[in-house]
N, C-alpha and C positions, 0 to 999 in steps of 0.2 A: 421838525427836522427838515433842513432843504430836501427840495425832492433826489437829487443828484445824490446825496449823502444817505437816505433812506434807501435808493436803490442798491446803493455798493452795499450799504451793510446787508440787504436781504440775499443781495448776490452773491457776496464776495465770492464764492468758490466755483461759479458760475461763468466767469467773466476772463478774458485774456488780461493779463498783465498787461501794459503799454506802459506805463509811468515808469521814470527811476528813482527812486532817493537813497541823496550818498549824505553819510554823516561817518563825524570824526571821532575816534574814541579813543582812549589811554590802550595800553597793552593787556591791561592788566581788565579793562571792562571787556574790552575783545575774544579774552580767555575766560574769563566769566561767563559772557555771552556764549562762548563754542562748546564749553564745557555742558553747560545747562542743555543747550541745543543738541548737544551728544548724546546726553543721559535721556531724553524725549524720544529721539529718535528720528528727528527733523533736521532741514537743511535750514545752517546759520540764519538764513535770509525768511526762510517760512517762522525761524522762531520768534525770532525779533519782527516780520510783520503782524503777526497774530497777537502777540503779547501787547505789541504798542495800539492794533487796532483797539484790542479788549481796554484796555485803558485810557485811548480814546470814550467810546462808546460809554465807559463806566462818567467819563467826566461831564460829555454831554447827556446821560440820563437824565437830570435831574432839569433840564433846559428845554426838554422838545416841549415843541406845540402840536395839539390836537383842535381837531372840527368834530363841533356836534352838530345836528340839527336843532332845528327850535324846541321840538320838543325833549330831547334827550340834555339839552343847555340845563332847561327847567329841570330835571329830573337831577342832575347836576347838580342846581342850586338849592332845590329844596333840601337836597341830603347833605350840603355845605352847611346847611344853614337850620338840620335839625339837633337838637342838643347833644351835647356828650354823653355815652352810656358807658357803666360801668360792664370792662367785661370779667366777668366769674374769675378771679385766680389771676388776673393780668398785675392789679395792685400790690399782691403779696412777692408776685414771680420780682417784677422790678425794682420792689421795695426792701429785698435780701439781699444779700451778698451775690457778688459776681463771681461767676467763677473761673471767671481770669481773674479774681485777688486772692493767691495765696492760699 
């Protein structure tokens, strides 16, 4: 994660606003948006930044870069690259039904 973008996100609530962003929306995503905002308890503007941050964040999860040291690399790799084990009960759990079916 850039460093600029790790800051905000450790910050965010720390920090003075300065930026603006303006976007466009239907009437109907606006009243959706104020409604939800309403029901929370937050200002339009704190909903809709927090909700897009988190959804930000969720999409770069899976993309950050980490630094190890040399020896913690290796520590790394060895546990990359030690075989699969089974765990106790994990096989049958994902091997039954789900219970989001029905």
């Amino acid at each position: 994660m850039p460093t600029k973008l790790r800051s905000v996100v450790a910050r965010r609530g720390s920090v003075s606003r300065t930026e603006r962003l303006a976007l466009r929306t239907t009437s109907d995503q606006r009243d959706l948006l104020l409604a939800a905002s309403q029901t929370t308890g937050v200002s339009l503007s704190e909903f809709v930044l927090s909700h897009a941050t988190r959804a930000a964040e969720g999409v770069l999860a899976d993309r950050q870069t980490f630094r190890l040291g040399r020896s913690a690399w290796n520590d790394f790799l060895t546990a990359l690259d030690r075989p699969a084990q089974d765990v106790r009960g994990l096989r049958d759990l994902l091997g039954g039904p789900s219970v989001l079916e029905g």
